[in-house]
py3Dmol code that shows the C-alpha trace and the ligand (Angstrom):
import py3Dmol

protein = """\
ATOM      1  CA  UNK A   1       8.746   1.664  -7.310  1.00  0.00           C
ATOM      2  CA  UNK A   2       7.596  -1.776  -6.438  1.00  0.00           C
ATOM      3  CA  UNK A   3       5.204  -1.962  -3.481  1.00  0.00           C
ATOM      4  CA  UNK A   4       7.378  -3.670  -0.805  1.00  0.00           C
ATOM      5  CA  UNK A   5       9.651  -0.310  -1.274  1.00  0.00           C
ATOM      6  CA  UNK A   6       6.607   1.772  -0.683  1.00  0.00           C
ATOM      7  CA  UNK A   7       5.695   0.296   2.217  1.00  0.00           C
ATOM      8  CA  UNK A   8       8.968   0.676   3.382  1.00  0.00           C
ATOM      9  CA  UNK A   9       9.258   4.421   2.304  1.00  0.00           C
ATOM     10  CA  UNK A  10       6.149   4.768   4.151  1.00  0.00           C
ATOM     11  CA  UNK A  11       7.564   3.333   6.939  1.00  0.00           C
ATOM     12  CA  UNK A  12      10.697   5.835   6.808  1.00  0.00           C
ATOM     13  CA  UNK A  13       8.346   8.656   5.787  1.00  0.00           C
ATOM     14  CA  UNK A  14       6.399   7.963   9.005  1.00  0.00           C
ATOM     15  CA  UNK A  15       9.301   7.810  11.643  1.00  0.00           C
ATOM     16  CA  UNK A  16      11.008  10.851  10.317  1.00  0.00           C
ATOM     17  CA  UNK A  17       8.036  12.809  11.283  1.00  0.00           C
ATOM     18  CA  UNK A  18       7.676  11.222  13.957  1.00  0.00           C
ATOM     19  CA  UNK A  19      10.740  13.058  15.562  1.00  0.00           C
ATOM     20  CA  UNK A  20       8.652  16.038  14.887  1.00  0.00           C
ATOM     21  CA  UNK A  21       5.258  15.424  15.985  1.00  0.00           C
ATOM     22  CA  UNK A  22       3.792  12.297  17.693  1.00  0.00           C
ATOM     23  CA  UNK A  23       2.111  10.274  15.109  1.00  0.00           C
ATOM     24  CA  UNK A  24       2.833   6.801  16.412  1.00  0.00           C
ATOM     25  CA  UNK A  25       4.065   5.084  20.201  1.00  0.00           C
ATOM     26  CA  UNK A  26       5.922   2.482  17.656  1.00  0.00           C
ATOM     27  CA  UNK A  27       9.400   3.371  16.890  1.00  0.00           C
ATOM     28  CA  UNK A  28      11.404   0.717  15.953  1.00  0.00           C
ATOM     29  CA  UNK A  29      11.669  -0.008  12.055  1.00  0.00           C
ATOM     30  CA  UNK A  30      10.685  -3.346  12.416  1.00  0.00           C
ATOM     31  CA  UNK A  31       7.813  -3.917  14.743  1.00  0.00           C
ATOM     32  CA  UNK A  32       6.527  -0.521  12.938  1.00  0.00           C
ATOM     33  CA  UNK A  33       6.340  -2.384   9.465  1.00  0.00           C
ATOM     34  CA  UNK A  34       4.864  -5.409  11.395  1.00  0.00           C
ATOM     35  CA  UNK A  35       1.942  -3.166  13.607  1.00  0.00           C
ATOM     36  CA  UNK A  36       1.245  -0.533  11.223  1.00  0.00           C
ATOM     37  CA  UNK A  37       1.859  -1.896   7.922  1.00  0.00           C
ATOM     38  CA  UNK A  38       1.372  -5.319   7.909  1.00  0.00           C
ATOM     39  CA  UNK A  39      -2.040  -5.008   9.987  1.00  0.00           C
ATOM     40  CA  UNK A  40      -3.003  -2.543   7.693  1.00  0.00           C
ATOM     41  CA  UNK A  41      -2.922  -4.949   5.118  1.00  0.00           C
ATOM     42  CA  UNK A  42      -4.748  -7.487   6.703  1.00  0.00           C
ATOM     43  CA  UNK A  43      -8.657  -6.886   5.214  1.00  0.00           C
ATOM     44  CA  UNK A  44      -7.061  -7.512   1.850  1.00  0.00           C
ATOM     45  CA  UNK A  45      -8.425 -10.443   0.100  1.00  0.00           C
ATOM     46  CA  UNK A  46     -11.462 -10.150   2.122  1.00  0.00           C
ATOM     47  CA  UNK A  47     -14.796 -10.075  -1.219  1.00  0.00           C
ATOM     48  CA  UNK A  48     -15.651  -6.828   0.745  1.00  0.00           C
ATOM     49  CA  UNK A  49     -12.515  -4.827   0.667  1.00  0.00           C
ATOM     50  CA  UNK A  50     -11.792  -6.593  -3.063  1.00  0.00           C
ATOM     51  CA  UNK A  51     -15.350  -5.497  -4.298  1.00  0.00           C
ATOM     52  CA  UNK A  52     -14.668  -1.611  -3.316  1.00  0.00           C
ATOM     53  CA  UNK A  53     -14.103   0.995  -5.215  1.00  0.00           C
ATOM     54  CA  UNK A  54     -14.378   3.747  -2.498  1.00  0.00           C
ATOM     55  CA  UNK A  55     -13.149   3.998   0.623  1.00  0.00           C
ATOM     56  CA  UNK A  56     -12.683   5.848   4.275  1.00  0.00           C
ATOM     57  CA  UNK A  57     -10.652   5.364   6.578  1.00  0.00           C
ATOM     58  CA  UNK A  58     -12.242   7.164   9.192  1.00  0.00           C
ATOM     59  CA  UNK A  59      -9.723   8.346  12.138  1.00  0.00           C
ATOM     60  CA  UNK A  60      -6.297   7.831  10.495  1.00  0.00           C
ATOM     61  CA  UNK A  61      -4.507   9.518  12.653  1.00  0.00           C
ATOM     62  CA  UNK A  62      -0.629   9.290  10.764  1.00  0.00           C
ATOM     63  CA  UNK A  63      -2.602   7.057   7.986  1.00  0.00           C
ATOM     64  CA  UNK A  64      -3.226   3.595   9.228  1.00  0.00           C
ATOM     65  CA  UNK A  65      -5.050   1.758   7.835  1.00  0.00           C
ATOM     66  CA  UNK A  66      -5.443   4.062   4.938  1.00  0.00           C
ATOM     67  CA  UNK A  67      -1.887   4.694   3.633  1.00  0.00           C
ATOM     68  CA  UNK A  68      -0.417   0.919   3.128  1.00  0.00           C
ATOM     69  CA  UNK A  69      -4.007  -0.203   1.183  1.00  0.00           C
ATOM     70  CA  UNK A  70      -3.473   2.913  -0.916  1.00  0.00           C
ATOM     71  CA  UNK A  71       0.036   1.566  -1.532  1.00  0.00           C
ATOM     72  CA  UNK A  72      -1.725  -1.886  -2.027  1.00  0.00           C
ATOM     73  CA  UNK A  73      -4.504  -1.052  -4.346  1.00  0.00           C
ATOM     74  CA  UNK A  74      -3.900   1.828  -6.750  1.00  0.00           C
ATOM     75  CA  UNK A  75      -6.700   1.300  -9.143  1.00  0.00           C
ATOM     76  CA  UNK A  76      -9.021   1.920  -5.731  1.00  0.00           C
ATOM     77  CA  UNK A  77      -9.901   5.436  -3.751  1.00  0.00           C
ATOM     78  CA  UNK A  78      -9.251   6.430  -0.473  1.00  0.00           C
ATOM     79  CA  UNK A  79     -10.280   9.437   1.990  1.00  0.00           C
ATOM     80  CA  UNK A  80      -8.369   9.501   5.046  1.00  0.00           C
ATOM     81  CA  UNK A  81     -10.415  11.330   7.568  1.00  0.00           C
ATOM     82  CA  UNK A  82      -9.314  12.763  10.832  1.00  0.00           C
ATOM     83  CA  UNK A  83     -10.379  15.407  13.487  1.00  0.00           C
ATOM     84  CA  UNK A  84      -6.794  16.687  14.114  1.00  0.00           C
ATOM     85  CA  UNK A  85      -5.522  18.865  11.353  1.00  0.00           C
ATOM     86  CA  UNK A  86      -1.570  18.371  11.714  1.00  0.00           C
ATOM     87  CA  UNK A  87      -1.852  14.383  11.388  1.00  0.00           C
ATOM     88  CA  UNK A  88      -3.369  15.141   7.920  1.00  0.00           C
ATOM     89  CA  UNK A  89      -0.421  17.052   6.857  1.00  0.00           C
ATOM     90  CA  UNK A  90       1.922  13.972   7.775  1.00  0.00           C
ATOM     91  CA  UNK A  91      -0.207  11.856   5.778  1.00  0.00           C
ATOM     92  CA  UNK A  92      -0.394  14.619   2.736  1.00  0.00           C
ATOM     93  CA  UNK A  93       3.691  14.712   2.842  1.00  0.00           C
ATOM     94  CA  UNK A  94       3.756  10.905   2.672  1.00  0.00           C
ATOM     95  CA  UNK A  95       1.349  10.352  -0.113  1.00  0.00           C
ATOM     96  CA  UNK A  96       2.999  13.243  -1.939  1.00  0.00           C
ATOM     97  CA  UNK A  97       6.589  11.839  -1.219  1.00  0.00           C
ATOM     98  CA  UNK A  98       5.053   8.502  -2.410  1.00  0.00           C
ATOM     99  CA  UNK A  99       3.356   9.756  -5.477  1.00  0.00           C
ATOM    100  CA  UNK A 100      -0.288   8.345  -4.252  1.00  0.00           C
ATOM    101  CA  UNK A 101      -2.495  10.128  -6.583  1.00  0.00           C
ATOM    102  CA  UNK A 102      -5.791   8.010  -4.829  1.00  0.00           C
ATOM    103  CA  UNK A 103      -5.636   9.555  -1.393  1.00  0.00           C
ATOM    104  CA  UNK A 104      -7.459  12.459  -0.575  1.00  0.00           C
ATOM    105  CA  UNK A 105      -7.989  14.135   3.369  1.00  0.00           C
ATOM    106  CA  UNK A 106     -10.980  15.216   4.933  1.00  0.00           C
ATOM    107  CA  UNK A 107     -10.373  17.133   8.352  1.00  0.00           C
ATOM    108  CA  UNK A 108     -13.736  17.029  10.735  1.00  0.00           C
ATOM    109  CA  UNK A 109     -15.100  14.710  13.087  1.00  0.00           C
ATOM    110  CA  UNK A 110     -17.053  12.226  12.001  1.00  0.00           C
ATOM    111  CA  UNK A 111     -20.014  13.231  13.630  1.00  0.00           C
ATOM    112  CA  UNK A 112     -20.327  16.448  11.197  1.00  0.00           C
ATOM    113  CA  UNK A 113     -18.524  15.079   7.783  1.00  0.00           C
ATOM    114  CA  UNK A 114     -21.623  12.016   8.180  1.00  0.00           C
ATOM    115  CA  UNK A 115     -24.172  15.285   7.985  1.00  0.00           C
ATOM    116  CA  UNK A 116     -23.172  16.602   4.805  1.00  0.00           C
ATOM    117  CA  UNK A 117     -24.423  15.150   1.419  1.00  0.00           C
ATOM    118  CA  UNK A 118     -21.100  14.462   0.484  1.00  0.00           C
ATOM    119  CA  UNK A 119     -19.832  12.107   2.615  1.00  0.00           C
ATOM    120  CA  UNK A 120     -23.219  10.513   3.980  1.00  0.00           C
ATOM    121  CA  UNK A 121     -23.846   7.126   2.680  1.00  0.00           C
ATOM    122  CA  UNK A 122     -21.532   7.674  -0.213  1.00  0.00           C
ATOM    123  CA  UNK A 123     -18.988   4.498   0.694  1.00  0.00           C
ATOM    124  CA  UNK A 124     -18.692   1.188  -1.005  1.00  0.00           C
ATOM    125  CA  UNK A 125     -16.652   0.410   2.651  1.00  0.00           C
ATOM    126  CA  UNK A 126     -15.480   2.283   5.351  1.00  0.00           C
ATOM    127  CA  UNK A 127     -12.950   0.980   7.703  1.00  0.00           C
ATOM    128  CA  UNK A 128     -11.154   1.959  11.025  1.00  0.00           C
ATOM    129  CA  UNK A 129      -8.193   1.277  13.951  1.00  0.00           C
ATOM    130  CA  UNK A 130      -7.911   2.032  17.148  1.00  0.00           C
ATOM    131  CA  UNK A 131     -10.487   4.773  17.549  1.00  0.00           C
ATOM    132  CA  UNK A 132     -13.610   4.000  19.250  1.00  0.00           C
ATOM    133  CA  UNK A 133     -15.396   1.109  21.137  1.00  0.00           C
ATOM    134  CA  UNK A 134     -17.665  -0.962  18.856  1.00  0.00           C
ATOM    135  CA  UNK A 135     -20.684   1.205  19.784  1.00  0.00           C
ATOM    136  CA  UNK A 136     -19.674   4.862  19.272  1.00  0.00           C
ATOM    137  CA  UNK A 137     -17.491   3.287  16.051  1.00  0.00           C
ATOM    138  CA  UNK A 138     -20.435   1.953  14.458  1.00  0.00           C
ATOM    139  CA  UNK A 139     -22.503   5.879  15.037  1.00  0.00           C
ATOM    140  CA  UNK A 140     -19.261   7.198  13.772  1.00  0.00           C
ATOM    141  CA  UNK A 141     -18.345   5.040  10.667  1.00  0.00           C
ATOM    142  CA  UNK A 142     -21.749   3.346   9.651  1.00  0.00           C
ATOM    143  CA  UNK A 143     -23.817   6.778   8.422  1.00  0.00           C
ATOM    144  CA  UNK A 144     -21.068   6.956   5.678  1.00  0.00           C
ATOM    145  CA  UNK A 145     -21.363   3.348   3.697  1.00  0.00           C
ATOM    146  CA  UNK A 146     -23.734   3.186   1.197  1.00  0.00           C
ATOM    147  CA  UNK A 147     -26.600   0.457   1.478  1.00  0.00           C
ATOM    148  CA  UNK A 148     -25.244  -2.683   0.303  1.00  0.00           C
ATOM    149  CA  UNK A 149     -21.716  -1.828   1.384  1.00  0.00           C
ATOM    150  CA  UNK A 150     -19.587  -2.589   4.314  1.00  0.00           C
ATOM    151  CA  UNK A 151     -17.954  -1.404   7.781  1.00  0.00           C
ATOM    152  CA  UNK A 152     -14.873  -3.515   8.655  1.00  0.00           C
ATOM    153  CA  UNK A 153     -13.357  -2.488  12.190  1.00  0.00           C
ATOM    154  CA  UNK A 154     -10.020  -3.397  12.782  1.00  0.00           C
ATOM    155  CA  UNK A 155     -10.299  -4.757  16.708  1.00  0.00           C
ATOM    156  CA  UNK A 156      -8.039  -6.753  19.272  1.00  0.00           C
ATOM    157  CA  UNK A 157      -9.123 -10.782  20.142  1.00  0.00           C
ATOM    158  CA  UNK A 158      -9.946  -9.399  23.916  1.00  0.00           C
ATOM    159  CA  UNK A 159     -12.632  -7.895  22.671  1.00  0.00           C
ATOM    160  CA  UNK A 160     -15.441 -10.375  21.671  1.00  0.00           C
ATOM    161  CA  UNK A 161     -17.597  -9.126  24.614  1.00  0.00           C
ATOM    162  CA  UNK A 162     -17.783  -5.291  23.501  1.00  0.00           C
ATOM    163  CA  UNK A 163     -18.261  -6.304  20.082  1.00  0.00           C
ATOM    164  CA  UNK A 164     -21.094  -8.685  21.163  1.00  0.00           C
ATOM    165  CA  UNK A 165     -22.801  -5.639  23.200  1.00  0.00           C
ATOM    166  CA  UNK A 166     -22.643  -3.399  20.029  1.00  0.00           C
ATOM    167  CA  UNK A 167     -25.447  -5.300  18.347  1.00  0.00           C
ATOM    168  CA  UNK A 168     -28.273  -2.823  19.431  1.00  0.00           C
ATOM    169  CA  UNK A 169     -26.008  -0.363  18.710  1.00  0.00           C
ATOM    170  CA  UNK A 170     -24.779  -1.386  14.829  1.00  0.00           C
ATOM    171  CA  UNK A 171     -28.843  -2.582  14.135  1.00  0.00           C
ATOM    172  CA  UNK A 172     -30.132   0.973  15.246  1.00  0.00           C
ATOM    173  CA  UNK A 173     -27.704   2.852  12.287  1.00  0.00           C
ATOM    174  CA  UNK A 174     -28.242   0.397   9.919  1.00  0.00           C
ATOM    175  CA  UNK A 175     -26.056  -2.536  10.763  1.00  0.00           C
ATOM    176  CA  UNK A 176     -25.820  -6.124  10.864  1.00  0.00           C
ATOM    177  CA  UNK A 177     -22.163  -7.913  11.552  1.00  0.00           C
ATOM    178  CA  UNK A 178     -21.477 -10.236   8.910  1.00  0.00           C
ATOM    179  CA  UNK A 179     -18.652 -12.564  10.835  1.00  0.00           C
ATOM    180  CA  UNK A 180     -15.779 -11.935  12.419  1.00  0.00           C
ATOM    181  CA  UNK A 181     -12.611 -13.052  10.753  1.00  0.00           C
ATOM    182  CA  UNK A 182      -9.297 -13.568  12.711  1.00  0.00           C
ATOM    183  CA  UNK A 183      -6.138 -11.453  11.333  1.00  0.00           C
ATOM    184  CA  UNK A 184      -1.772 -11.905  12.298  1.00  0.00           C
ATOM    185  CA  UNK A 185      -1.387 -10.545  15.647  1.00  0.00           C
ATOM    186  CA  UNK A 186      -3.876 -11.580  17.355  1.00  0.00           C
ATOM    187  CA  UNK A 187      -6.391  -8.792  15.763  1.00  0.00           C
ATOM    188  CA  UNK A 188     -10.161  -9.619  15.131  1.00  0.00           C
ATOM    189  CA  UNK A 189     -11.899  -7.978  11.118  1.00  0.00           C
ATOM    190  CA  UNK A 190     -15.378  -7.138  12.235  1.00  0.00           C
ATOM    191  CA  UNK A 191     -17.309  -7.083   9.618  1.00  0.00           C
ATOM    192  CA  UNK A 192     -20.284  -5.172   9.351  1.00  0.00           C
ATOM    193  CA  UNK A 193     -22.917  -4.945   6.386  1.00  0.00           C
ATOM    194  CA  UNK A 194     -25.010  -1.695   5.962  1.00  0.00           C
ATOM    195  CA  UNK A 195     -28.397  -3.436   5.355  1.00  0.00           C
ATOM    196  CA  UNK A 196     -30.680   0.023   6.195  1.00  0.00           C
ATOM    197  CA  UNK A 197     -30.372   3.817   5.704  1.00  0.00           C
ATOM    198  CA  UNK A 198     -28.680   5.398   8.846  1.00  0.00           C
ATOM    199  CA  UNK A 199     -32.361   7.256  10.703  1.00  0.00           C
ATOM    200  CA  UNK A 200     -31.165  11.168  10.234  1.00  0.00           C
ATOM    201  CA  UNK A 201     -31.283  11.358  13.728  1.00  0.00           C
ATOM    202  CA  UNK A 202     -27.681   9.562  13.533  1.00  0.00           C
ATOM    203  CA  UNK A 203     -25.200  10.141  14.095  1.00  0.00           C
ATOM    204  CA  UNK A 204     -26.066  12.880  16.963  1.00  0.00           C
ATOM    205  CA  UNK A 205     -24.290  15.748  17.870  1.00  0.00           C
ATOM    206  CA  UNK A 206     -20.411  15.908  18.254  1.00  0.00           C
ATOM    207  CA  UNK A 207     -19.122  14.386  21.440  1.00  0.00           C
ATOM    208  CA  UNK A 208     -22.322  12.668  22.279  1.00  0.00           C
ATOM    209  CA  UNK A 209     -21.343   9.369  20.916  1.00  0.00           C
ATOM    210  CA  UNK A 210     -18.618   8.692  22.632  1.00  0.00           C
ATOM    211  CA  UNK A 211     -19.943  10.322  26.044  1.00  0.00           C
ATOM    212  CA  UNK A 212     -23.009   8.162  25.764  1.00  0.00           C
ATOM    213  CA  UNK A 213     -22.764   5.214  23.340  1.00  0.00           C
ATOM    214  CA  UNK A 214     -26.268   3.776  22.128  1.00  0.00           C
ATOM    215  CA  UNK A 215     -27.230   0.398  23.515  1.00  0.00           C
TER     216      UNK A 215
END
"""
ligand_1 = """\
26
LIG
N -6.168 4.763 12.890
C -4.864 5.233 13.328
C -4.952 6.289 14.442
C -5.579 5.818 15.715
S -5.595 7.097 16.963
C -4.011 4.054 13.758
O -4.530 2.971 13.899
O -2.799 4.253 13.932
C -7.286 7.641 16.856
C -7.493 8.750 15.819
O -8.891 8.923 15.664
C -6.923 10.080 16.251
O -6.069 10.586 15.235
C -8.144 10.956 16.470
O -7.942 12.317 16.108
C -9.174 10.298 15.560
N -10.570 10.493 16.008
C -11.094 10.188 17.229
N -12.399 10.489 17.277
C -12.727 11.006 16.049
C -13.942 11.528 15.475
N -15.058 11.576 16.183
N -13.903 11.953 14.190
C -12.746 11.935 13.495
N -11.568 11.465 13.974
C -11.557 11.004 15.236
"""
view = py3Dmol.view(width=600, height=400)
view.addModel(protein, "pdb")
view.setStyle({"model": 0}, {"cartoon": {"style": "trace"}})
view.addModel(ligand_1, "xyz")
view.setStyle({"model": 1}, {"stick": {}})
view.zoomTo()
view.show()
């Protein structure tokens, strides 16, 4: 199967369940492609996603952004985390129904999966939609890239300010942003490098950083 009829299996794999369970607001075939798939898409051709062998897509909920890059690069490896269990199966059906043999799915939060050796700094990138302010994303997503490697967050234009207040935040697990780059849709690529070991004190106990982001 060529890749534009993956995406748009995906795409029919997605809505079907969708009558089921609530994976996605978006129900119309088209502006689903367009806001799940094509945005998806967008940190491809970026040196930091080409340059990656091994990736998470931390908070996937029905697969996004995970899914269409697994679709898009074969010869690299996903794990799609996610803290709700019956998401995960939607995305196991549709990589199954797809025959994805790179995608693998981790269900935890973030909070514990970045305490365990096998996840913790083990990432050539890590990146995310639609899950977190800039702040609690970064304690979530930044303890799992390996030094060297890269966070990209997949944000909205509106949100330049909260990305600009993260800085204490990203520098205190090991951050730095890179640059922004400007994607279709008006979305914003954050890109962040790991440039220091995440402190073990990071990220702290489940719930706490979303409650109370660091500064
Ligand atoms: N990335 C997907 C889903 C966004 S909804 C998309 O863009 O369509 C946000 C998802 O993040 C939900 O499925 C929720 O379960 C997950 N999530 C939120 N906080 C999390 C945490 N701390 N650890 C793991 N998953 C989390």
């Amino acid at each position: 199967m060529d890749k534009e009829k993956q995406y748009e299996k995906l795409r029919d794999v997605i809505l079907e369940w969708n009558g089921k369970i609530n994976v996605t607001a978006i129900r119309d075939p088209q502006e689903f492609y367009d806001k799940n798939i094509q945005d998806s898409l967008s940190v491809t051709g970026l040196p930091e996603y080409e340059a990656a062998k091994e990736v998470l897509d931390l908070g996937t909920g029905g697969g996004f952004p995970g899914l269409p890059l697994a679709i898009a690069s074969p010869e690299k490896r996903f794990l799609l985390a996610d803290a709700v269990g019956k998401k995960l199966k939607v995305v196991q059906d549709a990589a199954r129904q797809l025959g994805l043999v790179n995608v693998e799915t981790v269900h935890g939060r973030a909070e514990d999966l970045a305490r365990t050796r096998l996840y913790r700094e083990r990432y050539d990138l890590v990146v995310s939609r639609a899950v977190a302010n800039m702040s609690t994303l970064s304690e979530y997503c930044l303890p799992f890239v390996k030094v060297g490697g890269f966070f990209i967050a997949y944000k909205t234009r509106d949100a330049a300010e909260e990305i600009e207040a993260a800085a204490g935040a990203i520098a205190k697990v090991g951050g730095r942003i890179a640059r922004t780059e400007n994607a279709q849709g008006g979305h914003v690529l954050v890109v962040i490098e790991k440039i220091a070991k995440t402190p073990s004190a990071y990220p702290r106990k489940a719930g706490t950083p979303g409650k109370d982001p660091l500064k």
